[in-house]
C-alpha positions as CSV (number, residue, x, y, z in Angstrom):
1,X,0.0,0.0,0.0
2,X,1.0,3.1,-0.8
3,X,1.8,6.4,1.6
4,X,2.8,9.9,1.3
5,X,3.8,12.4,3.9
6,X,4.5,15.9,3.3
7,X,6.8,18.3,5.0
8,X,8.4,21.8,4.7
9,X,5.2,24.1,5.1
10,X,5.4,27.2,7.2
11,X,5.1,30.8,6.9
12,X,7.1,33.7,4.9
13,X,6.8,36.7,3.9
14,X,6.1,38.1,0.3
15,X,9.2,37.2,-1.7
16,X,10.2,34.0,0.5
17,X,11.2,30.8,-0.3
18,X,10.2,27.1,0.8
19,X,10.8,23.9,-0.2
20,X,8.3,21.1,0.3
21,X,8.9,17.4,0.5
22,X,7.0,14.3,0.4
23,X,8.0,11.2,1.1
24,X,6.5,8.2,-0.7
25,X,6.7,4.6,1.1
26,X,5.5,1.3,-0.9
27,X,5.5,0.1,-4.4
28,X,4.4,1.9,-7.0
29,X,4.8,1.1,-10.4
30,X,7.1,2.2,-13.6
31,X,6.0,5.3,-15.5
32,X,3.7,7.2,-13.0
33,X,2.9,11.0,-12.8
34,X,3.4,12.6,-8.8
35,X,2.2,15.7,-8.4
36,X,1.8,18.9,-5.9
37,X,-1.8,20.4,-5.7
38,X,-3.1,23.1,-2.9
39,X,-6.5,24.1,-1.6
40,X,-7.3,27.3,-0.1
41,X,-10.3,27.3,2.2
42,X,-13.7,27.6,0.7
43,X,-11.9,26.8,-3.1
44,X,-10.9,23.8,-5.6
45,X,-8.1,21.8,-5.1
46,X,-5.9,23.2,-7.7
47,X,-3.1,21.5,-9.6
48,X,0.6,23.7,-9.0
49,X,2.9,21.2,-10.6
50,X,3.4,17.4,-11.6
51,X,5.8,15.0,-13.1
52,X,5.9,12.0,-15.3
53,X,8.3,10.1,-13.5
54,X,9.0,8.0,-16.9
55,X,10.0,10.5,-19.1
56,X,10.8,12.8,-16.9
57,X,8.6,15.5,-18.2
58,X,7.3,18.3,-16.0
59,X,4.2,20.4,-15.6
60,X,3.0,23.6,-14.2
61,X,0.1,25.8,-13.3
62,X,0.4,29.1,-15.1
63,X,0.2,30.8,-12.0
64,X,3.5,29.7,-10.3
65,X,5.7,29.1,-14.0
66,X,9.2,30.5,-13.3
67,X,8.6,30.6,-9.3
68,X,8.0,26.8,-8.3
69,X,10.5,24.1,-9.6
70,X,9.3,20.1,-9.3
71,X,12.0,17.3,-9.0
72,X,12.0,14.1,-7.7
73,X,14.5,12.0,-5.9
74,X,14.3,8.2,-6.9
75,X,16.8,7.1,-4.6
76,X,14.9,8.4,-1.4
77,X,11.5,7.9,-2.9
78,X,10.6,11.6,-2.3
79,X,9.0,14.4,-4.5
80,X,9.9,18.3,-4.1
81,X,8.6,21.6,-4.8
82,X,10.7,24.3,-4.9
83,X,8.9,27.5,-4.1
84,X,10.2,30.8,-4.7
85,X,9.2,34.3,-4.6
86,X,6.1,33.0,-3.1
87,X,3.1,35.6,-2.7
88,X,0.1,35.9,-0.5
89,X,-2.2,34.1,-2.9
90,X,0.6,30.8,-2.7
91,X,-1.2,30.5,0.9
92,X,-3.2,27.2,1.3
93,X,-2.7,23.6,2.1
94,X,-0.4,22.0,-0.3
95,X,-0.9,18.6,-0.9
96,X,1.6,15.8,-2.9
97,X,-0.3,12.7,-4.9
98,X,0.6,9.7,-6.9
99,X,-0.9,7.9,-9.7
100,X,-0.4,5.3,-12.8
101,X,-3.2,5.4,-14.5
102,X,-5.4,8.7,-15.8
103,X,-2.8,10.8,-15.0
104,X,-0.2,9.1,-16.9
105,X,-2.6,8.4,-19.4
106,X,-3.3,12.3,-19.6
107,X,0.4,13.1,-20.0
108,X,0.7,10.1,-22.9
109,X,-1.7,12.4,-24.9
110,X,-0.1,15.4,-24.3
111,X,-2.1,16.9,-21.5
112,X,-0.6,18.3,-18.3
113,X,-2.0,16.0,-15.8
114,X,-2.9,18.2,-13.4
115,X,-6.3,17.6,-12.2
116,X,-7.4,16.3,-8.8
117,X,-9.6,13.9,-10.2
118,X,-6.6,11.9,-12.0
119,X,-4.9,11.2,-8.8
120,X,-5.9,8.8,-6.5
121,X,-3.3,8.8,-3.6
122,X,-2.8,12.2,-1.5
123,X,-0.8,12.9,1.3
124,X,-2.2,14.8,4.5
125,X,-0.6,17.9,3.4
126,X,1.1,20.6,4.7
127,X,0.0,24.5,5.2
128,X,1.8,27.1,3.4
129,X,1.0,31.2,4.7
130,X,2.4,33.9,2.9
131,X,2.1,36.7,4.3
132,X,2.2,40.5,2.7
Protein backbone atom coordinates (compact mmCIF):
# COMPACT_ATOMS: atom_id res chain seq x y z
CA UNK A 1 0.00 0.00 0.00
CA UNK A 2 0.98 3.14 -0.85
CA UNK A 3 1.75 6.36 1.59
CA UNK A 4 2.77 9.91 1.30
CA UNK A 5 3.82 12.43 3.90
CA UNK A 6 4.49 15.89 3.26
CA UNK A 7 6.76 18.26 4.98
CA UNK A 8 8.43 21.83 4.72
CA UNK A 9 5.16 24.12 5.09
CA UNK A 10 5.42 27.17 7.16
CA UNK A 11 5.05 30.76 6.93
CA UNK A 12 7.15 33.67 4.94
CA UNK A 13 6.79 36.72 3.87
CA UNK A 14 6.10 38.07 0.35
CA UNK A 15 9.19 37.17 -1.74
CA UNK A 16 10.24 33.98 0.52
CA UNK A 17 11.16 30.76 -0.33
CA UNK A 18 10.15 27.13 0.77
CA UNK A 19 10.76 23.88 -0.22
CA UNK A 20 8.28 21.11 0.27
CA UNK A 21 8.87 17.38 0.49
CA UNK A 22 6.98 14.28 0.38
CA UNK A 23 7.96 11.15 1.13
CA UNK A 24 6.49 8.21 -0.72
CA UNK A 25 6.68 4.60 1.10
CA UNK A 26 5.55 1.33 -0.93
CA UNK A 27 5.47 0.09 -4.45
CA UNK A 28 4.40 1.85 -7.01
CA UNK A 29 4.76 1.05 -10.43
CA UNK A 30 7.12 2.23 -13.60
CA UNK A 31 5.99 5.30 -15.52
CA UNK A 32 3.68 7.17 -13.00
CA UNK A 33 2.87 11.03 -12.82
CA UNK A 34 3.36 12.58 -8.84
CA UNK A 35 2.25 15.69 -8.44
CA UNK A 36 1.78 18.91 -5.92
CA UNK A 37 -1.85 20.41 -5.68
CA UNK A 38 -3.06 23.07 -2.95
CA UNK A 39 -6.48 24.07 -1.63
CA UNK A 40 -7.34 27.34 -0.07
CA UNK A 41 -10.31 27.35 2.22
CA UNK A 42 -13.69 27.59 0.68
CA UNK A 43 -11.88 26.83 -3.06
CA UNK A 44 -10.89 23.77 -5.58
CA UNK A 45 -8.09 21.80 -5.06
CA UNK A 46 -5.89 23.16 -7.71
CA UNK A 47 -3.08 21.53 -9.65
CA UNK A 48 0.59 23.70 -9.00
CA UNK A 49 2.91 21.23 -10.56
CA UNK A 50 3.44 17.38 -11.65
CA UNK A 51 5.77 15.00 -13.15
CA UNK A 52 5.85 11.96 -15.34
CA UNK A 53 8.33 10.12 -13.54
CA UNK A 54 9.00 7.99 -16.94
CA UNK A 55 10.02 10.45 -19.10
CA UNK A 56 10.78 12.82 -16.86
CA UNK A 57 8.64 15.49 -18.23
CA UNK A 58 7.35 18.31 -15.96
CA UNK A 59 4.22 20.39 -15.61
CA UNK A 60 3.02 23.65 -14.16
CA UNK A 61 0.13 25.76 -13.32
CA UNK A 62 0.36 29.15 -15.07
CA UNK A 63 0.18 30.78 -11.99
CA UNK A 64 3.50 29.66 -10.27
CA UNK A 65 5.74 29.09 -14.01
CA UNK A 66 9.17 30.54 -13.25
CA UNK A 67 8.63 30.57 -9.32
CA UNK A 68 7.99 26.77 -8.30
CA UNK A 69 10.49 24.12 -9.58
CA UNK A 70 9.26 20.08 -9.28
CA UNK A 71 12.03 17.31 -9.02
CA UNK A 72 11.97 14.06 -7.70
CA UNK A 73 14.46 11.97 -5.93
CA UNK A 74 14.31 8.20 -6.89
CA UNK A 75 16.78 7.09 -4.63
CA UNK A 76 14.89 8.38 -1.45
CA UNK A 77 11.52 7.91 -2.87
CA UNK A 78 10.61 11.65 -2.29
CA UNK A 79 9.02 14.38 -4.52
CA UNK A 80 9.86 18.30 -4.07
CA UNK A 81 8.62 21.56 -4.77
CA UNK A 82 10.72 24.33 -4.85
CA UNK A 83 8.94 27.49 -4.06
CA UNK A 84 10.16 30.75 -4.71
CA UNK A 85 9.18 34.31 -4.64
CA UNK A 86 6.12 33.01 -3.07
CA UNK A 87 3.06 35.62 -2.67
CA UNK A 88 0.07 35.90 -0.50
CA UNK A 89 -2.18 34.08 -2.86
CA UNK A 90 0.60 30.80 -2.71
CA UNK A 91 -1.22 30.48 0.92
CA UNK A 92 -3.23 27.17 1.26
CA UNK A 93 -2.67 23.59 2.05
CA UNK A 94 -0.42 21.97 -0.29
CA UNK A 95 -0.93 18.57 -0.92
CA UNK A 96 1.59 15.80 -2.89
CA UNK A 97 -0.33 12.73 -4.95
CA UNK A 98 0.62 9.72 -6.94
CA UNK A 99 -0.90 7.90 -9.69
CA UNK A 100 -0.45 5.33 -12.78
CA UNK A 101 -3.20 5.43 -14.47
CA UNK A 102 -5.39 8.66 -15.76
CA UNK A 103 -2.77 10.84 -15.03
CA UNK A 104 -0.20 9.08 -16.93
CA UNK A 105 -2.58 8.41 -19.36
CA UNK A 106 -3.27 12.29 -19.55
CA UNK A 107 0.43 13.10 -20.04
CA UNK A 108 0.67 10.09 -22.90
CA UNK A 109 -1.74 12.40 -24.92
CA UNK A 110 -0.09 15.37 -24.35
CA UNK A 111 -2.07 16.92 -21.49
CA UNK A 112 -0.60 18.33 -18.31
CA UNK A 113 -1.97 16.01 -15.85
CA UNK A 114 -2.87 18.24 -13.40
CA UNK A 115 -6.27 17.58 -12.16
CA UNK A 116 -7.43 16.28 -8.83
CA UNK A 117 -9.63 13.94 -10.23
CA UNK A 118 -6.55 11.91 -12.02
CA UNK A 119 -4.91 11.18 -8.82
CA UNK A 120 -5.91 8.78 -6.50
CA UNK A 121 -3.30 8.80 -3.56
CA UNK A 122 -2.84 12.18 -1.53
CA UNK A 123 -0.78 12.91 1.28
CA UNK A 124 -2.17 14.78 4.51
CA UNK A 125 -0.59 17.86 3.40
CA UNK A 126 1.13 20.59 4.68
CA UNK A 127 0.01 24.54 5.18
CA UNK A 128 1.81 27.12 3.38
CA UNK A 129 1.04 31.15 4.68
CA UNK A 130 2.45 33.92 2.88
CA UNK A 131 2.10 36.70 4.34
CA UNK A 132 2.21 40.55 2.72
Amino acid sequence: QVHLMESGGGSVQAGGSLKLSCILSGYVDNGYCMAWFRQAPGKEREGVAAIYTGPGNTYYADSVKGRFTISQDKAKNTLYLQMNNLKPGDTAMYYCAVDEGPAARSADFGLAPLHHSEYSIWGQGTQVTVSA
